[in-house]
C-alpha positions as CSV (number, residue, x, y, z in Angstrom):
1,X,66.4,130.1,18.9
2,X,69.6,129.7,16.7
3,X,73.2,130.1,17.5
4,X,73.3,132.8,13.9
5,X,70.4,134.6,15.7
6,X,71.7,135.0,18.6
7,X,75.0,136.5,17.4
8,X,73.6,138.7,14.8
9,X,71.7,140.4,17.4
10,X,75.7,141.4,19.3
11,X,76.6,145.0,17.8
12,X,80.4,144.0,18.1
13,X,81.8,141.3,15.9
14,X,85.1,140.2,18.6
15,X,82.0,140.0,21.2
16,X,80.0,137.7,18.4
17,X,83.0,135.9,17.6
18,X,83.5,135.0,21.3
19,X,79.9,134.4,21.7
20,X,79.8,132.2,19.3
21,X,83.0,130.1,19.8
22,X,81.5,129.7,23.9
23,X,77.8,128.6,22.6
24,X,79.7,126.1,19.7
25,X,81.6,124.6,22.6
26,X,78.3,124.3,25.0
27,X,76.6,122.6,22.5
28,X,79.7,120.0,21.7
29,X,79.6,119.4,25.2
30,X,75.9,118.5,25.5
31,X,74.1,122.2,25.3
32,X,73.1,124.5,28.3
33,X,73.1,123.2,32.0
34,X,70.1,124.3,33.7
35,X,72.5,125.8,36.6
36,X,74.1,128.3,33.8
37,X,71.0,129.0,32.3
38,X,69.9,130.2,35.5
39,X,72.9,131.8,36.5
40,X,73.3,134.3,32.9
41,X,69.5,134.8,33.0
42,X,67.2,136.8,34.4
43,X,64.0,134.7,36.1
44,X,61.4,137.4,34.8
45,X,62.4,136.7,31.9
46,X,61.1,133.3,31.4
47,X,57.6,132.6,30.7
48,X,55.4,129.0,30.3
49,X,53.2,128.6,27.8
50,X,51.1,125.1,27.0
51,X,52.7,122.1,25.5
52,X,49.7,122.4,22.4
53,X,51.7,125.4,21.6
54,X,54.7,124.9,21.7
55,X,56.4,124.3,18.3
56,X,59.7,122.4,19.4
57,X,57.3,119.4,20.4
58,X,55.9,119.1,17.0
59,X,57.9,116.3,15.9
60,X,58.5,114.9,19.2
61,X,54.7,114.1,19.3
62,X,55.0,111.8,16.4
63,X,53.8,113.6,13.3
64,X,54.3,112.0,9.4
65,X,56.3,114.1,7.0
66,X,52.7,115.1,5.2
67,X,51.2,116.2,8.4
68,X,54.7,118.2,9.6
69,X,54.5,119.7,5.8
70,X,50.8,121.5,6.4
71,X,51.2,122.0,10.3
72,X,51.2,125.9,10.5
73,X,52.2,126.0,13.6
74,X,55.5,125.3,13.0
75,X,55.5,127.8,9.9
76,X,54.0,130.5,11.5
77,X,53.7,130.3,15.3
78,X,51.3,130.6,17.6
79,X,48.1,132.7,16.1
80,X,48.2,134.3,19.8
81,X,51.8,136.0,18.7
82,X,49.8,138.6,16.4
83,X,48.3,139.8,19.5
84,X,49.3,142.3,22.1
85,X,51.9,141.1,24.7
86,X,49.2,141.3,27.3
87,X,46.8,139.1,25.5
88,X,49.4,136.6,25.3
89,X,48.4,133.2,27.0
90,X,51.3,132.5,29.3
91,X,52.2,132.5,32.8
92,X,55.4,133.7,34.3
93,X,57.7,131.2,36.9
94,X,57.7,131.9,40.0
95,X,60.9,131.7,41.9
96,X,60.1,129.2,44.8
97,X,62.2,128.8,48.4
98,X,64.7,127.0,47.5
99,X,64.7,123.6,49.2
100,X,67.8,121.5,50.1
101,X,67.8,118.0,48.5
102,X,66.4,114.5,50.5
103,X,67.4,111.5,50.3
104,X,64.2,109.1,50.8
105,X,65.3,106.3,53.1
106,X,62.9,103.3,53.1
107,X,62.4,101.8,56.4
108,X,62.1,97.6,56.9
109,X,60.8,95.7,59.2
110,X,63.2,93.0,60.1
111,X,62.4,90.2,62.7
112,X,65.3,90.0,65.0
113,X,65.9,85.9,65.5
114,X,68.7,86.7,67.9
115,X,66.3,88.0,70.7
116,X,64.1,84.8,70.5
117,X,64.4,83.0,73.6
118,X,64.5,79.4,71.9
119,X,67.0,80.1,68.9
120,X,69.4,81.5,71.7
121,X,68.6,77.6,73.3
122,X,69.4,75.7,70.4
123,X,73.0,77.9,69.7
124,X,74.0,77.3,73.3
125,X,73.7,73.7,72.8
126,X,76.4,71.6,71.3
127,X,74.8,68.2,71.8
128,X,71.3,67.0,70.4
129,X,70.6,64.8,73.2
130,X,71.3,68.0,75.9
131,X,68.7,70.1,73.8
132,X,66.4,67.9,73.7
133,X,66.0,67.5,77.7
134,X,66.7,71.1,77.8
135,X,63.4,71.3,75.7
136,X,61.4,69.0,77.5
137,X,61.7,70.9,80.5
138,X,60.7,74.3,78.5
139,X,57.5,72.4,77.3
140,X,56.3,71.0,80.5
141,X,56.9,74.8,81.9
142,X,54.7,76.0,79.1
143,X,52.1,72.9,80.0
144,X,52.2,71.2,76.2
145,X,53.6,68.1,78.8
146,X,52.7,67.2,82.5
147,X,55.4,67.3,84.9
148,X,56.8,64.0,85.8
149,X,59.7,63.2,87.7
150,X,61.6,60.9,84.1
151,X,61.8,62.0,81.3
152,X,60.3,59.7,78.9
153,X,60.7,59.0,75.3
154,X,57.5,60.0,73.9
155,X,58.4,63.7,76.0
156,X,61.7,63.7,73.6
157,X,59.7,63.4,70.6
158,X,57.1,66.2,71.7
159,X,60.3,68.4,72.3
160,X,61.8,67.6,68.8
161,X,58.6,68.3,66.9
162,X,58.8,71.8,68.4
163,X,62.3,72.2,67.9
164,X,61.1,71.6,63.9
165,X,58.1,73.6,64.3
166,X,60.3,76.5,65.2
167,X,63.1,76.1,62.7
168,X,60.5,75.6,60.1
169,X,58.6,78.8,60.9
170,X,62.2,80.9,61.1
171,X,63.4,79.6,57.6
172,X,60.0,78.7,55.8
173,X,57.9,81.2,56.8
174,X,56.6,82.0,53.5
175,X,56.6,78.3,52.5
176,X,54.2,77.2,55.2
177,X,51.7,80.6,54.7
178,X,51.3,79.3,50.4
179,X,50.7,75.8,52.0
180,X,48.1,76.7,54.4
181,X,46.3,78.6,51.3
182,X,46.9,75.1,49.6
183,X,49.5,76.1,46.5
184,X,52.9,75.2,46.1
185,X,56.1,77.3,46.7
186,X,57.7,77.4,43.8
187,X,61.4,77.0,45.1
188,X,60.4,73.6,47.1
189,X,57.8,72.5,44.4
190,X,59.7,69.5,43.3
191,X,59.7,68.1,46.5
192,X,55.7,68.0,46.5
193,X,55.8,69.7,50.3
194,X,52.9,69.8,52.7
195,X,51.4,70.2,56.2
196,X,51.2,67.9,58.4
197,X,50.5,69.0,62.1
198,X,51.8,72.4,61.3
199,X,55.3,70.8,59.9
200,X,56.6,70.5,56.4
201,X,57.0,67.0,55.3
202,X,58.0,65.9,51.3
203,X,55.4,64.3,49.5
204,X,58.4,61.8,47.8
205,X,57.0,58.9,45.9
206,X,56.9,56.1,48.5
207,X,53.4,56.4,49.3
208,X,52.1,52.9,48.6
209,X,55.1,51.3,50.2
210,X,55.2,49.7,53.8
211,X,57.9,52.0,55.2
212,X,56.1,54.2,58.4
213,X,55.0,57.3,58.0
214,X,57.9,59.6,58.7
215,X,60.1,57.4,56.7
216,X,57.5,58.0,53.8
217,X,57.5,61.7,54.3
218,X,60.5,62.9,56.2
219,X,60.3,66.2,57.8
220,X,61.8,69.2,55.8
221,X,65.0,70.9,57.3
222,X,67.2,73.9,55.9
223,X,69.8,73.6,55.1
224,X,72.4,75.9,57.2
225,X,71.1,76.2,61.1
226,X,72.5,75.3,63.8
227,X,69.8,72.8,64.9
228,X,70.7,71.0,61.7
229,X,74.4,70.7,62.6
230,X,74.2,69.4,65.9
231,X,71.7,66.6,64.0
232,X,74.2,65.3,61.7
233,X,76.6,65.4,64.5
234,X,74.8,63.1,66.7
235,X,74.1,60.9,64.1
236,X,77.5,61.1,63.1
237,X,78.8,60.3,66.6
238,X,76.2,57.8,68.0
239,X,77.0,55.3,65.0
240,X,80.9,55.2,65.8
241,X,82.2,58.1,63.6
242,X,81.2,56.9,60.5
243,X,81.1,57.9,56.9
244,X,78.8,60.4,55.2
245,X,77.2,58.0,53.0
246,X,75.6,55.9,56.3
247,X,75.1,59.3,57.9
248,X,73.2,60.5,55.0
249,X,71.1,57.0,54.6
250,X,70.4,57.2,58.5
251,X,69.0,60.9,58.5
252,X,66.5,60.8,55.6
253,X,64.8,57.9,57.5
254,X,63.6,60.8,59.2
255,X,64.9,64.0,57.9
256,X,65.1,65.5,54.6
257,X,67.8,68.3,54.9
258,X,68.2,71.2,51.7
259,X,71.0,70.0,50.6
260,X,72.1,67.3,52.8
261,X,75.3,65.5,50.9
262,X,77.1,68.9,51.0
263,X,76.3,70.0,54.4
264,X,76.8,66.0,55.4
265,X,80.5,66.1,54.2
266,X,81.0,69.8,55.4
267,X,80.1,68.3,59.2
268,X,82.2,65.2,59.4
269,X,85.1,66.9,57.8
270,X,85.0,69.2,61.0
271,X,85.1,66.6,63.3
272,X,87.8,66.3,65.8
273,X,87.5,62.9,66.6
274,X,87.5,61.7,62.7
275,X,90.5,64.5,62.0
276,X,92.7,62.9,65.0
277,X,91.8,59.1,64.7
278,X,91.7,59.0,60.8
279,X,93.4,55.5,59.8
280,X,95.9,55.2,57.0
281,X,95.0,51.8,54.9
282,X,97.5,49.4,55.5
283,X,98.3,47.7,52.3
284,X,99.9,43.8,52.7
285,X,102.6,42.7,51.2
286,X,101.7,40.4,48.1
287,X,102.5,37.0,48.5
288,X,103.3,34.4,46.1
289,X,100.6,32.1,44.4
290,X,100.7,28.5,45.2
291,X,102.2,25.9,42.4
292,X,98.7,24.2,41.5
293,X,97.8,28.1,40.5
294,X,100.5,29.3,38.8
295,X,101.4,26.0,36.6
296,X,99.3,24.5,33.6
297,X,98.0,20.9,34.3
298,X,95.2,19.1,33.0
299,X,91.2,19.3,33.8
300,X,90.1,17.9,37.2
301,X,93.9,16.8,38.4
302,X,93.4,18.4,41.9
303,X,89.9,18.6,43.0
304,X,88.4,19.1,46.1
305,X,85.9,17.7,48.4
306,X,82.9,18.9,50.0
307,X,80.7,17.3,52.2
308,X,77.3,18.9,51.5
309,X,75.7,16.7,53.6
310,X,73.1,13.4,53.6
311,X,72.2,11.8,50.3
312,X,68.9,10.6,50.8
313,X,68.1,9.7,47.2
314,X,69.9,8.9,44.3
315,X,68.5,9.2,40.4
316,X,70.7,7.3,38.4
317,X,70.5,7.4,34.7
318,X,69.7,5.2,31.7
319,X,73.7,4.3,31.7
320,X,73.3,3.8,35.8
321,X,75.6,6.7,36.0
322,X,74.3,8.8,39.0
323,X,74.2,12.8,38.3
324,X,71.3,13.8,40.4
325,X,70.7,13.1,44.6
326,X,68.8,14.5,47.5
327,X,71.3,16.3,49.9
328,X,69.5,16.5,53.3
329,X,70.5,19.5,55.2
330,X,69.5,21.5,58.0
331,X,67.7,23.9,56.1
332,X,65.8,21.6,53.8
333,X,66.1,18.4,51.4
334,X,67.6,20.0,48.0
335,X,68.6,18.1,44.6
336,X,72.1,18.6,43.2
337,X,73.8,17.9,40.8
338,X,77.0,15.5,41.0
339,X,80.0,14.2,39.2
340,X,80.4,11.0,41.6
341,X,79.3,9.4,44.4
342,X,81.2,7.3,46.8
343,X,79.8,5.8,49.8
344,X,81.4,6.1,53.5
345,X,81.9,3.4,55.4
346,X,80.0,4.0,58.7
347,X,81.4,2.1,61.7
């Protein structure tokens, strides 16, 4: 349907002309809204017919110019259009109930880490040592350890292999189900990861050297958690406050933390002790040289002497001049060479 045909079908020409202007503007604006159509329209009015007869989708359905020049259906219509209204194949809408508009909400199941009995153990901890007995003692309750009156060492390391094993399975859960199915997580694949006693270690390139085994392939870590933080503090603290080069060194011995120079630094910069006790260099006054170095003299005029220790042996040359002797000394008989030799008297 046209905009002309539309009008020319108004008897009066100011209700044409107004007609007109209102359709003109609906159009500028991006044609009919489906609410105003519905609202200046009758429903019985409408009717459905297929989309293989429908001649607005002939060049929506991708036909060439030849075929759009001999397709009579967009000449002439329909061939059911010569036939009685009854005849006609179409169906008429039905007005359905109307239905007020959903929103779909998708649903998620989320772990919640804060009701797990451990994780609330490590974040009321503030020292590594104190979680570490504290953990023992959860162990030997859960009989992983016999109960014993000490607490030993190898009852420590049992406690902070499930410390890992738990920190591991709350950050890399998805790691450690690809390496049980033997492939390689793609955002840890450069550190050639795998599973060793049901804990991520890094594969590294130290294999073939004499270093033990966890130094070879340190045990993965995150690298935000709180376990991790009171690590670098202990190792911070138990080696006299020192700086986040050696703490870095000292950790990946053992530990191989996601980031560990950044979160290093981060850690000792929040320490009270270093913020309060921080020296300030000293720098000494420069001094003045002494005369031999600061005036120009000729070669050898002051020379010093060194007692390297006893000469056994002298080589003296085809002029008798001796450059090379035997110097005895507690760590072994060595040649040297020499300028000049003078003997001691020995009373």
């Amino acid at each position: 349907m046209y905009v002309d045909d539309l009008v020319s079908s108004i008897p009066s020409s100011n209700s044409a002309i107004s007609l007109y202007h209102q359709l003109v503007e609906l159009f500028y604006r991006g044609g009919f809204q489906a609410a105003q159509i519905q609202l200046w329209t009758d429903i019985s009015s409408w009717f459905h017919i297929q989309g293989k007869n429908n001649i607005s989708d002939c060049l929506s359905r991708g036909l060439t110019p030849l075929q759009f020049i001999s397709y009579t259906l967009w000449k002439s219509g329909p061939d059911w259009l010569k036939l009685c209204p009854a005849e006609w194949p179409i169906s008429t809408v039905v007005e359905e109930e109307y239905l007020p508009e959903s929103k779909v909400v998708s649903l998620i199941a989320v772990e919640d880490i804060n009701n797990n009995p451990l994780v609330v153990l490590i974040r009321r901890h503030s020292k590594w040592i104190k979680l570490l007995k504290s953990m023992v003692y959860v162990v030997r309750f859960l009989k992983l350890l016999p109960n014993m009156v000490s607490i030993s060492v190898s009852d420590l390391g049992v406690a902070e292999l499930t410390l890992i094993k738990i920190i591991q399975h709350l950050h890399f859960k998805s790691e450690i189900h690809l390496l049980r199915e033997d492939n390689f997580p793609s955002s840890l694949k450069h550190l050639r990861p795998f599973l060793k006693d049901d804990i991520i270690r890094v594969g590294g390139r130290l294999c073939n050297s004499n270093l033990n085994f966890d130094t070879q392939h340190p045990v993965l870590l995150p690298k935000r958690d709180p376990l991790v933080d009171l690590l670098i503090d202990h190792y911070h603290s138990s080696n006299l406050h020192t700086g986040p080069n050696l703490v870095l060194s000292l950790l990946r011995l053992r530990y191989w933390i996601l980031s560990a120079r950044s979160v290093v630094r981060y850690r000792i910069q929040n320490c009270n002790t270093c913020f309060r006790l921080k020296p300030k260099p000293q720098i000494p006054l420069m001094g003045n040289l002494p005369t031999c170095r600061v005036q120009e003299s000729k070669l050898f005029l002051r020379t010093g002497c060194d007692y390297v220790g006893v000469i056994e042996r002298i080589y003296p040359g085809r002029d008798n001049i001796i450059r090379v002797v035997d110097v005895r000394t507690k760590y072994g008989t060595y040649k040297r060479p020499v300028n000049k030799v003078c003997p001691l008297p020995v009373q």
